[in-house]
C-alpha positions in Angstrom: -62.0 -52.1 -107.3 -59.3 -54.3 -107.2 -57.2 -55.2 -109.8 -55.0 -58.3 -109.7 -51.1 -58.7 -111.6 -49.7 -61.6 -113.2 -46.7 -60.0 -112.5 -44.2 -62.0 -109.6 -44.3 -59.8 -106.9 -40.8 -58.0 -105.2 -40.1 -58.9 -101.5 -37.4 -57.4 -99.4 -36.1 -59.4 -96.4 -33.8 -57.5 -93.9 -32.4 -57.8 -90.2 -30.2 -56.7 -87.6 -29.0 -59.5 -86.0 -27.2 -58.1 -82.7 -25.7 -59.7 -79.7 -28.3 -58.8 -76.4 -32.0 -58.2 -76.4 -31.1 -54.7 -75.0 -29.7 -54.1 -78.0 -32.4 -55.1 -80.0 -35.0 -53.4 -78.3 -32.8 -49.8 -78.6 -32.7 -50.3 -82.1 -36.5 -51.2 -82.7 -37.1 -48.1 -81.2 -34.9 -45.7 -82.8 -36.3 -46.7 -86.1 -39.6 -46.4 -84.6 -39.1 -43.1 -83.5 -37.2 -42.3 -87.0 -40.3 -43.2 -88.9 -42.6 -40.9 -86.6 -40.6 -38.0 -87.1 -40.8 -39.0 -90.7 -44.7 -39.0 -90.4 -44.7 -35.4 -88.1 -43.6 -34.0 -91.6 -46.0 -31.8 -93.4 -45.6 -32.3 -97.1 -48.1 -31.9 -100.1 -46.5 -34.5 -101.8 -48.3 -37.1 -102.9 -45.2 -39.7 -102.8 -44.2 -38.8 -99.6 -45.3 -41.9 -98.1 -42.8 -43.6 -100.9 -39.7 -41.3 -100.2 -40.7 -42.1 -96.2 -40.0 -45.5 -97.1 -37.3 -45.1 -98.8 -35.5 -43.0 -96.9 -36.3 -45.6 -93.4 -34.9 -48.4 -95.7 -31.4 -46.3 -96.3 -31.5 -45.2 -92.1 -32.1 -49.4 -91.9 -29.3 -50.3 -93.8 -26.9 -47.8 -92.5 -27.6 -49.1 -89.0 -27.2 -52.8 -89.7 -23.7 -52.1 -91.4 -22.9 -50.5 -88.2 -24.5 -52.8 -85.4 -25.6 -56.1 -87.1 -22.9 -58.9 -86.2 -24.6 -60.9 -89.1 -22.9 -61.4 -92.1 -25.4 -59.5 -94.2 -23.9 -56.2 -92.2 -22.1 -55.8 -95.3 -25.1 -55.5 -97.3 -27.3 -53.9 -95.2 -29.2 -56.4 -93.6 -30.2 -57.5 -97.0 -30.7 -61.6 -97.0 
C-alpha cells in the first residue's frame, strides 16, 4: 500500500565545495566510512536509521564549516 500526501515535500541541498579533486575524494570517503561505522552499530531501536541520519547530517555540516571554501561553509553546506 502506498499512500500519497498533498503535503509539499522538504528537500535538503548541501555541498562541500573544496579546492582539488584529492580533496574531494578524502572527504567522500570519510563520510562514507562514518556512515558504515554508523550501520556496524547494533541497536534495537527502531529510529536508529533516523538518528543515523541525523547524526551524518551534523558530521556533514561540521566538515563543510571546516573544509568547504564555498560560501555556504558558514551554514554548513546548506544552499
Amino acid at each position: 500500500l502506498v499512500k500519497k500526501s498533498d503535503k509539499p515535500q522538504e528537500y535538503l541541498t548541501r555541498h562541500i565545495r573544496v579546492s582539488t579533486i584529492e580533496s574531494a575524494n578524502l572527504l567522500r570517503q570519510t563520510l562514507i566510512d562514518f556512515q558504515k561505522e554508523l550501520s556496524l552499530e547494533l541497536l534495537e531501536d527502531p529510529d536508529k536509521p533516523f538518528h543515523d541520519r541525523e547524526k551524518v547530517e551534523k558530521y556533514f555540516s561540521r566538515i563543510a564549516k571546516k573544509y568547504s571554501v564555498c560560501a555556504t561553509r558558514v551554514l554548513g553546506g546548506d544552499l
